[in-house]
VOKE-361046 format. One record per residue: z negated, x negated, y of N, C-alpha, C, CB in turn; residue number from 1. Coordinates in nm, 2 decimals, padded with zeros to 4 digits. Atoms other than C-alpha are relative to their C-alpha. Last residue first. Glycine has a CB too. Layout:
% residues N
n_up; n_east; n_north; ca_up; ca_east; ca_north; c_up; c_east; c_north; cb_up; cb_east; cb_north; seq
Z; X; Y; Z; X; Y; Z; X; Y; Z; X; Y; NUM
...
***
This chain:
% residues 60
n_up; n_east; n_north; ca_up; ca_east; ca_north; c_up; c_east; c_north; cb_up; cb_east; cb_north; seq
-00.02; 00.15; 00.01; 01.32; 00.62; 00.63; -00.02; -00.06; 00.08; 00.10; -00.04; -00.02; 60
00.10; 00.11; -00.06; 01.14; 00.96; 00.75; 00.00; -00.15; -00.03; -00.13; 00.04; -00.03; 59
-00.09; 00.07; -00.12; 01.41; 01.18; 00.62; -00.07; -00.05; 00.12; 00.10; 00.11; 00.07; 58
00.09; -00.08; -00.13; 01.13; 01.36; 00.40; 00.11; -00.04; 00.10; -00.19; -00.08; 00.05; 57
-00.01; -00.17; 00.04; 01.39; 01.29; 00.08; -00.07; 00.07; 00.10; -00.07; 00.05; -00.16; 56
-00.13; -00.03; -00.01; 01.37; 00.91; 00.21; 00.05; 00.11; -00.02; 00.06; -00.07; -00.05; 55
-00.04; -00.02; -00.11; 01.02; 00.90; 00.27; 00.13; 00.05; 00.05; -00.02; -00.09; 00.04; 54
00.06; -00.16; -00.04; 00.98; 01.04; -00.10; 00.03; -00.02; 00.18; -00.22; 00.03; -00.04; 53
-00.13; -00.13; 00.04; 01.20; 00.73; -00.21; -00.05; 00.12; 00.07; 00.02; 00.05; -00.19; 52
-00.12; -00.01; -00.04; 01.06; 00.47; -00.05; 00.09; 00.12; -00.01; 00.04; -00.10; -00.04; 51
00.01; -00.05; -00.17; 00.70; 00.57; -00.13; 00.12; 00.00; 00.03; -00.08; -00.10; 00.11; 50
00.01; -00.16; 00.01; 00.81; 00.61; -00.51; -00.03; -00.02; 00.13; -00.11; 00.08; -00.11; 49
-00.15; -00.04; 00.07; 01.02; 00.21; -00.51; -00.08; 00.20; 00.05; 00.05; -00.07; -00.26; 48
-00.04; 00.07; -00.09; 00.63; 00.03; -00.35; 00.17; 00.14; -00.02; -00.01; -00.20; -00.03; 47
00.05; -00.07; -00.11; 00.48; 00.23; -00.62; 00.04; 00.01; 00.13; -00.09; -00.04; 00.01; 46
-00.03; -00.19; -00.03; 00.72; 00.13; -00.88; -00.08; 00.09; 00.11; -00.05; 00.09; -00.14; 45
-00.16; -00.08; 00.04; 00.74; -00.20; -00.79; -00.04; 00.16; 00.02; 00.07; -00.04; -00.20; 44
-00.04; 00.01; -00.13; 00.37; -00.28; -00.78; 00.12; 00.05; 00.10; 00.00; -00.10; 00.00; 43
00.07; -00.12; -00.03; 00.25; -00.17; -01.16; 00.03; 00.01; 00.16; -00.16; -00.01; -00.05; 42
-00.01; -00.13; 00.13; 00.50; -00.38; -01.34; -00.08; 00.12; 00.08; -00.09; -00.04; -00.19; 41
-00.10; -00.04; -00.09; 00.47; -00.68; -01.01; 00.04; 00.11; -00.06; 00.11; -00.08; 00.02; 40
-00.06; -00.11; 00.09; 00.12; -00.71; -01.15; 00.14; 00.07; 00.07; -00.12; 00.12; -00.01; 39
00.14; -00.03; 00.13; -00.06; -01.04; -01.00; 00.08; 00.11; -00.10; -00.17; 00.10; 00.09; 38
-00.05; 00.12; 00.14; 00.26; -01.13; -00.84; -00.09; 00.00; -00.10; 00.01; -00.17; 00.03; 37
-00.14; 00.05; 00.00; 00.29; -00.83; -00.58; 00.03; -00.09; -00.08; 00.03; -00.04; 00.12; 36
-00.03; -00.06; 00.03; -00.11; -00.76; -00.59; 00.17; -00.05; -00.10; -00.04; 00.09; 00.12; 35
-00.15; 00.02; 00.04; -00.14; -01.11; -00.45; 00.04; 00.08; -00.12; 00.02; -00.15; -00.03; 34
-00.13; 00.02; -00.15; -00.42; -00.98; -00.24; 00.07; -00.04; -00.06; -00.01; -00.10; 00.13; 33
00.11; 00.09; -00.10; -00.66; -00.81; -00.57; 00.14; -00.05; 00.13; -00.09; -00.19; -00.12; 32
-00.06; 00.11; -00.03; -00.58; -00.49; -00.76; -00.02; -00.10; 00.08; 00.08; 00.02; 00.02; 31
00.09; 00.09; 00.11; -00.66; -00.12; -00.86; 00.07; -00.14; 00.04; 00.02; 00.05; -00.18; 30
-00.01; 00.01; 00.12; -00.45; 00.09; -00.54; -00.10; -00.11; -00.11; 00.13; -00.03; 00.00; 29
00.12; 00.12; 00.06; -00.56; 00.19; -00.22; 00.02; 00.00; -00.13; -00.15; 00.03; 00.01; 28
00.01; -00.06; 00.13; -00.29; 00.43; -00.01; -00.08; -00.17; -00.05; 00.19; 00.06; -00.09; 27
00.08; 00.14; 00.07; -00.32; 00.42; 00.34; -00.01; 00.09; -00.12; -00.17; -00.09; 00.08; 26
00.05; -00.02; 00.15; -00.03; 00.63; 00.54; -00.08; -00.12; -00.09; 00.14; 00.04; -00.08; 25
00.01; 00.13; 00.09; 00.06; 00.53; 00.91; -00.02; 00.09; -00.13; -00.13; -00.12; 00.04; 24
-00.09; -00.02; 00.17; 00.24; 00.79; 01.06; -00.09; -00.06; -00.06; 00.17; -00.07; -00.04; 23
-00.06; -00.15; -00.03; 00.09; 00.65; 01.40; 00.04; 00.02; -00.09; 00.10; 00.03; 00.10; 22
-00.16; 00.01; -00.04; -00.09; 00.33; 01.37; 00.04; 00.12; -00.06; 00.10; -00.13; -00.06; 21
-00.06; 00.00; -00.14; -00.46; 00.35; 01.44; 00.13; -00.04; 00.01; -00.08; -00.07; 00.09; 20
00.07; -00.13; -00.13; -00.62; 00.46; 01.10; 00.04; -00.02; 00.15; -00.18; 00.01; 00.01; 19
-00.07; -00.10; -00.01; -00.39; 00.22; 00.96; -00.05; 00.11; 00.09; 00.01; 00.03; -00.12; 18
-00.03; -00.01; -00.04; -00.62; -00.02; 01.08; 00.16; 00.10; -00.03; -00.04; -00.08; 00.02; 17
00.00; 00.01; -00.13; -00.88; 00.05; 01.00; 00.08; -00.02; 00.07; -00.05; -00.05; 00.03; 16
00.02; -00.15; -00.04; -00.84; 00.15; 00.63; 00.02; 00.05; 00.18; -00.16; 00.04; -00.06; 15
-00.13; -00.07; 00.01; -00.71; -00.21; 00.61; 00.00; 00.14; 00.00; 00.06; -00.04; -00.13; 14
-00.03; 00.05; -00.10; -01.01; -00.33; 00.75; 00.13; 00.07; 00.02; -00.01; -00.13; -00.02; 13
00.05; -00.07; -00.09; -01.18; -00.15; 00.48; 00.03; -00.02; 00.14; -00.13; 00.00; -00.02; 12
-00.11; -00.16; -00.04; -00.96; -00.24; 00.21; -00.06; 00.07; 00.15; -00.04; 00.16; -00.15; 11
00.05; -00.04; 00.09; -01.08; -00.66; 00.22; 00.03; 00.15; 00.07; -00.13; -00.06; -00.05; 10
00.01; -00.13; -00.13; -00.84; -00.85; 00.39; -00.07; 00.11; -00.07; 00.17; 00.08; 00.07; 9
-00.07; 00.06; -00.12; -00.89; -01.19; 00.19; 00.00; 00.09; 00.14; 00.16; -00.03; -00.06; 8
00.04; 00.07; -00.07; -01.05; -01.04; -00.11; -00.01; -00.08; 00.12; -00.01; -00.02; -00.04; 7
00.02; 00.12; -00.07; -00.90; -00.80; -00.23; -00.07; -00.05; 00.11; 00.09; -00.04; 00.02; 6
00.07; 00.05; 00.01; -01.00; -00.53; -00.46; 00.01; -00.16; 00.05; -00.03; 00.02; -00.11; 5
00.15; -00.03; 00.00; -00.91; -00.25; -00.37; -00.08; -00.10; -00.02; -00.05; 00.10; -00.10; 4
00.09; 00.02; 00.09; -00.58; -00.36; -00.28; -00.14; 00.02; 00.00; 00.02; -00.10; -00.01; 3
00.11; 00.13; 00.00; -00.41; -00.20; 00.00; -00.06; 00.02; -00.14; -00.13; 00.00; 00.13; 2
00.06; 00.01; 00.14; -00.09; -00.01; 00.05; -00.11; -00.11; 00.01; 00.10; -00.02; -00.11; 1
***
């Protein structure tokens, strides 16, 4: 998951390197690098719906 709008690792790096780990999945959400304390209301549940769908794919 990457912030669209941080500044530190900015998304395009983070596009890059997913694009070279296997499975990987990049998802880009509204938000800056301390996503996680900036908006833990909108973080959570995203972080909680990947977990779960991997887990119904049996790809935990």
């Amino acid at each position: 998951m990457a912030s669209a709008d941080d500044q530190i690792i900015p998304p395009h790096h983070q596009r890059e390197l997913a694009a070279v780990i296997d499975q990987a999945e990049y998802l880009e959400v509204p938000g800056g690098h301390g996503l996680r304390f900036e908006d833990p209301v909108r973080f959570c549940p995203i972080i909680t719906e990947y977990v779960d769908k991997r887990q119904a794919q049996g790809r935990a």
